[in-house]
Structures are given as structure tokens and as C-alpha cells.
N, C-alpha and C positions, 0 to 999 in steps of 0.2 A: 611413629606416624601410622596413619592407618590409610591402609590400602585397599582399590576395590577394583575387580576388575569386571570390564563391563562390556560384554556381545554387543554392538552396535546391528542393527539392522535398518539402515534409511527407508528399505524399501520401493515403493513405486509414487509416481506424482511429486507433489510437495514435501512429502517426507524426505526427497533428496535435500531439499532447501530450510526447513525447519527440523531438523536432525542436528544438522550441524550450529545453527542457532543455540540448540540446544545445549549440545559440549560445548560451545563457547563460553557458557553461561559457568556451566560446571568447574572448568578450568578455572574461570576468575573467582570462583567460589573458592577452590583450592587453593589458589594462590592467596585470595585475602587469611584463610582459614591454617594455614600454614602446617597442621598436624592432619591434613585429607589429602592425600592421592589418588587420582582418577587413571588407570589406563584402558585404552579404547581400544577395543579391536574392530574392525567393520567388514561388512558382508553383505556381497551384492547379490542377497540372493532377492528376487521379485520378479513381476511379471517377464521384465526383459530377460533375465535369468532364464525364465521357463521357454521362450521363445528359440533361445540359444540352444539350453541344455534338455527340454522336454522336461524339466522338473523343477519345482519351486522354488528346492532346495537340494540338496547332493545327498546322495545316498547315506554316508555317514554323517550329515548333519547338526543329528541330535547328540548323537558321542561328541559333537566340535564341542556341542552348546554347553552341556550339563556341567562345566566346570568351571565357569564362571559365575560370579556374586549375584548377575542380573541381567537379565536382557531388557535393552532399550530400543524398543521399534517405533517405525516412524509412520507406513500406514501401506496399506495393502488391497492392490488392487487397479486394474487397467482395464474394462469388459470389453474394449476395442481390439486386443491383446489377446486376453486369457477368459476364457469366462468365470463368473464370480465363483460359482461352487468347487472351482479347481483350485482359486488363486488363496481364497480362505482357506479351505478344506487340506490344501498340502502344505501350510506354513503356518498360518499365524492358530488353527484351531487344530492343530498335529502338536505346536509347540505346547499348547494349553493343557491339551490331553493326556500326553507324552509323559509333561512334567507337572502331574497331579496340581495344577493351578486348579484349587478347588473353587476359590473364592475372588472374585470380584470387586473390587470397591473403587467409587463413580461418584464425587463430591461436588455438589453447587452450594453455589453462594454467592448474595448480591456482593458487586463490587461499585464501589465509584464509580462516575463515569463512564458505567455501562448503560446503555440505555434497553432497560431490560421491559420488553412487552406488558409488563404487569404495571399497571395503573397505579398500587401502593408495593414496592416491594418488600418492605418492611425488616429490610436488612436480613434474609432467611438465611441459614447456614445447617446445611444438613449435606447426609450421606448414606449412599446407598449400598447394604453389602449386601449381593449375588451371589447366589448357590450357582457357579461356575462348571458344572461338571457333568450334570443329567440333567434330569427333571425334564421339561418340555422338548429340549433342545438331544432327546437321547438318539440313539440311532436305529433304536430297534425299530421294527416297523417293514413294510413292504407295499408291493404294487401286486397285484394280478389282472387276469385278461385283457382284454382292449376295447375299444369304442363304447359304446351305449353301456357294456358289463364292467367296466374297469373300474376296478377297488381300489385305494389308498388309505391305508391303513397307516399313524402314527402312534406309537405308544409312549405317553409321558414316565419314565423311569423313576421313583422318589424312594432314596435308601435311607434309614431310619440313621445310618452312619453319615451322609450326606447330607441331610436337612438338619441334623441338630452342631453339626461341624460349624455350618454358614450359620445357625443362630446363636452357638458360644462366640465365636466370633462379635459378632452385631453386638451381645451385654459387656464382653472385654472392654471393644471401641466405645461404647456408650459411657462407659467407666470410665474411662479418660477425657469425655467431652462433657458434655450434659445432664448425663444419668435417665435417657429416654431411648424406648427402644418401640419403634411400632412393624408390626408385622401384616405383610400383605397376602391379603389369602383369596381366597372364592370358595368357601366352601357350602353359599345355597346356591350354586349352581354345577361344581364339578364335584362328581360324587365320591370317589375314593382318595386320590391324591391330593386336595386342600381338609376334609377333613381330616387327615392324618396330617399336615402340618401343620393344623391349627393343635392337635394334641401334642404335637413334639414340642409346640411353642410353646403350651402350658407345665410341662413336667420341665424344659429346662429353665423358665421364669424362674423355679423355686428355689434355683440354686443360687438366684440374681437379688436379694431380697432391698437390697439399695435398688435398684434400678427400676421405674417408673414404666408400663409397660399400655401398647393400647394395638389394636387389634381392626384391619378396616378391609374390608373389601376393594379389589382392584377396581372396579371401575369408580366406585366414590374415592379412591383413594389419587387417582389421576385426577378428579376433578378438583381435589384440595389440593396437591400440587400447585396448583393456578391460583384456586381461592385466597388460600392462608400457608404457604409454605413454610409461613417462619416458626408453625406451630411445631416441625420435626425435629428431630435430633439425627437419630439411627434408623435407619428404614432395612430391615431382612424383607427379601424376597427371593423368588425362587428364580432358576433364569431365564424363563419369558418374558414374567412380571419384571424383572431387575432391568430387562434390556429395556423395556418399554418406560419405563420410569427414568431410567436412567439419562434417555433422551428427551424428555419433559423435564428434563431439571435443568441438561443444558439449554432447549429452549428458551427457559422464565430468565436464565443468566443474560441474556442475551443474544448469546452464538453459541453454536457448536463448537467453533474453530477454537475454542478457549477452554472446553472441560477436558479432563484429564482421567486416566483409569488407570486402575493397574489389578496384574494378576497373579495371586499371592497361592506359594506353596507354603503349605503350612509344616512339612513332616520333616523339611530342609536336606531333604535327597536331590532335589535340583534347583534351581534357579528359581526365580521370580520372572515376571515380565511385564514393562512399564512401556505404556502407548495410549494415546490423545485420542478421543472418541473420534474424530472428525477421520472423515476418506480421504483418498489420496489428489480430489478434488484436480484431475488435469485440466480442466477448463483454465486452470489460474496458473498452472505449471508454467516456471520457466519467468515467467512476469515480476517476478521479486515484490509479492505484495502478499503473499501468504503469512496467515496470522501464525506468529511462533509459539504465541501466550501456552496452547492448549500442550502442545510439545515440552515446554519449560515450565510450566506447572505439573507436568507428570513426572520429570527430573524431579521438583518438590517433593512428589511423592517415593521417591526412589529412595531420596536421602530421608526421607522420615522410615520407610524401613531398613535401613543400614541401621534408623538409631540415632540418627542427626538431624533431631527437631530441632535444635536452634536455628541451625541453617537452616533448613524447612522453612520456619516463620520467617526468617528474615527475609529469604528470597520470595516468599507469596505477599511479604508486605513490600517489596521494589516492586514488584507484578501488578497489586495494586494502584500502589502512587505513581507510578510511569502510566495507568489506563486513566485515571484522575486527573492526570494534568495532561488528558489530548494528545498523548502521544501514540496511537492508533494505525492500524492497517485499517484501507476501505472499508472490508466485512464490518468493521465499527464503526463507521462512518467519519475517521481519521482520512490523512493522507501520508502516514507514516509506509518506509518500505519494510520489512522483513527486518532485514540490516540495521536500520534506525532505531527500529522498534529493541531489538536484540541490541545495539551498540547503548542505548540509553540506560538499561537495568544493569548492563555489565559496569558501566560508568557509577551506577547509584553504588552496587555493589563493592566497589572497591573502595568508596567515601564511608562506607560505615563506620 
């Protein structure tokens, strides 16, 4: 039997309430699945956490973390609480850092029964991997003086070991789906860091000779997003571009509340970590109408890197045909609760 043990973190908001959605799902997966064991362990580390204890997380934290198969978070964040740059900054992008989560990857795709903003959505299924580690998002950088002379200065970081990491990646994944890999760059406007990943892109093309390759600039490449989504396969970008795309894909799907991520260590010295694009959204907390979908299709993504795409598919196709036949939170224009919504795929599930 195989076993996997797995960090829980609910976190803040609706992660308390679509978390456990989530292991519900898992367990009945287990249970139909008969050779999968799941065991949970959970941690109330988040905003309230920091309220209590001054810190997001406890000093030794990361030693809890590092020895489990995965971490599965649920969403991060109270600004009424904590302010945003402390509540990321000390947990969910310390976990990222910490445990060399290089890479990113953030999949849309139409589904049934979504009523997704796009006039033809022409059934697009694509994915996005993110250089997770620098690049835009680095830390270097600083402030001097004040008023009228104040400087801010940010430096975008791009390691020739980081950019071509997140692009083998992107030809692997593409190898296994559709054999297309497009890369998003800017380099007639940002002068030293997109033309150097437009050349990382071309030296490691060479080693991809199956794979089909194309090449677009960021801001025409958000506008095809919209236009023609269904033309992508694999989309590499770096992690500005990756965040920003990555939320235009859940857009065109529909909702937010339904895409899914996760954050992949490649060198397998620590963990992974699997968490739903969407915030911790308290305006809805508490009301048992939060959508679970985005939370239980990144469990999807969890068991696909365990290695358990059957179950993978199977459970992204009850995820489907339960949003198909009207079975919906509000945010989709349903009147399913949380509960309903999660009690009806657990049900599908066990009828396989």
C-alpha cells in the first residue's frame, strides 16, 4: 500500500472550510482506491496564529515541515489582522523559498457548465509553468532618501540555472500533453533579462526536437489568452509574466475560485506545496458557500505528482460532470453549499 503523508495547512478565511472539503475528497478517493493511504497532519499556523503568537509560523516550522511528501494549503491572508506583506512573506513565500519550490504550475481549461466570459471558448486546455524563485519577484533591491529625492530601486534577478530549470521543465510537461511549448518574453522592451531568456529558450529548444515551439511577447500574449486560448499547450514564463497569466487563465475559466497551483521542488530535498489560486476571500467566511472546486482540483494536482494520474483523471472528470449537471456554489451562479458541492463528487466517486 502506499502511503503519503501530508502537512495540512487550512490557513486563514475559507481555507478553514474548503481544506477539509478537500481531505474529504482524498479519503474517499483512498478508500475507493484501496492500495492509497492518506495521513493528515494540520497546522493552525495563519493570520490568527500571528495575532496570538507574533509569528505566522513557530520558530522551527520549517524542520516540522521538511518531512513530509507535501504540503497542502488552503489560502493565506486577513489584512484586517495582519498586513499582506507579513502574512505572505512569513509563511506561504518562506515555505516557497525555504524549500527550493522552483517552479510553479497553474492550469485552465474550459469546463462544462462554466460560464466562462469568452464568447467561443473553444474547449482551450493549457498550462502554465512559472520560474517560481527570482526573476522579477527577487529581493534585491532598496529605498533611499525621502520626499521629493526618494529612490526605489528593484532588481529583476535571472540565473542562467533558473531560467533553463523552469524551461526543461515546460518541454518534459509538453511531452506528455501536446508536444507545444510557447515562451513568454519582452525582449523589444526589457533590455538585458528577456533577451537572455529568449537565448536560454533557443539553446535548450535543441534538445526538445519533438516539441513544437513559438515565442510571443507579454502583452500580445495576454491578449491571445482571451482571443484564441485553445491555440496553447505549455506556456514558460518567468515569475511576473507567470503570475499575471496565470490569472487570466483562471479568468477566461470562469472563476478564480476553481483554479488550482502548485509548487514543485524539483531536487526532492523538501516537499512540494499544493494551494488554489484564490484568497482567503472573508467576506464569504463562515457562510458555507465557498467554492471547493479550486482546493480539490489542486489535491488533483498533488496525486498527479505522487504519480497517480489515474486518480488524477478520474477525479478532474467528477469535478467536471458534478459543474455540468448545475451542481455549483453562487460564485457560479449555482445554489449549491460547499458541503453539497463536496458531498456530490465524493458520492460520484465511490460509484466508479
Amino acid at each position: 500500500m502506499k502511503k503519503y503523508e501530508i502537512a495540512v495547512i487550512p490557513g486563514d478565511g475559507i481555507g478553514k472550510e474548503v481544506v477539509p472539503a478537500a481531505l474529504e475528497v482524498l479519503q474517499t478517493l483512498s478508500a475507493v482506491h484501496g492500495g492509497l493511504q492518506f495521513s493528515f497532519r494540520e497546522f493552525p499556523w495563519s493570520c490568527d496564529y500571528y495575532v496570538e503568537t507574533g509569528k505566522m509560523m513557530p520558530d522551527d516550522g520549517l524542520d516540522i515541515l521538511k518531512n513530509f511528501d507535501a504540503i497542502f494549503l488552503g489560502a493565506v491572508g486577513n489584512p484586517h489582522l495582519v498586513p499582506d506583506h507579513i502574512s505572505l512573506w512569513e509563511l506561504l513565500l518562506k515555505i516557497r523559498r525555504s524549500f527550493e519550490q522552483v517552479i510553479n504550475i497553474r492550469p485552465a481549461r474550459y469546463m462544462k457548465g462554466l460560464a466562462s466570459p469568452l464568447q467561443n471558448p473553444k474547449d482551450f486546455d493549457l498550462i502554465v509553468v512559472r520560474e517560481n524563485s527570482e526573476g522579477e519577484y527577487s529581493e534585491v533591491g532598496g529605498r533611499i532618501h525621502k520626499g521629493e529625492d526618494e529612490v526605489a530601486i528593484q532588481n529583476a534577478v535571472f540565473t542562467r540555472k533558473g531560467t533553463e530549470r523552469a524551461m526543461r521543465y515546460a518541454f518534459e510537461l509538453a511531452g506528455k500533453r501536446r508536444g507545444h511549448v510557447t515562451s513568454a518574453t519582452k525582449s523589444n522592451g526589457i533590455f538585458h533579462s528577456m533577451p537572455f531568456w529568449d537565448e536560454v529558450f533557443q539553446e535548450v529548444k535543441q534538445d526538445y526536437p519533438e516539441v513544437e515551439t513559438s515565442v510571443y511577447h507579454i502583452d500580445a500574449l495576454a491578449a491571445f489568452f482571451v482571443t484564441r486560448p485553445e491555440t496553447f499547450d505549455v506556456i514558460v514564463a518567468s515569475n511576473l509574466f507567470g503570475d499575471i497569466l496565470t490569472d487570466i487563465g483562471a479568468a477566461i475559466m470562469g472563476s478564480i475560485g476553481i483554479a488550482p497551483a502548485a509548487n514543485i521542488n524539483l531536487n526532492g530535498k523538501y516537499p512540494s506545496m499544493f494551494e488554489p489560486v484564490h484568497g482567503s476571500a472573508p467576506d464569504i467566511y463562515g457562510k458555507g458557500i465557498a467554492n471547493p472546486i479550486g482546493q480539490i482540483w489542486t489535491a488533483k494536482m498533488m496525486l498527479d505528482h505522487f504519480g497517480e494520474w489515474e486518480l488524477g483523471h478520474q477525479l478532474l472528470d467528477v469535478i467536471e460532470a458534478v459543474i455540468a449537471d448545475g451542481i455549483k456554489t453562487p460564485d457560479l451562479g449555482g445554489s449549491a453549499s460547499t458541503q453539497e458541492v463536496t458531498g456530490e463528487i465524493c458520492q460520484r466517486l465511490k460509484a466508479l
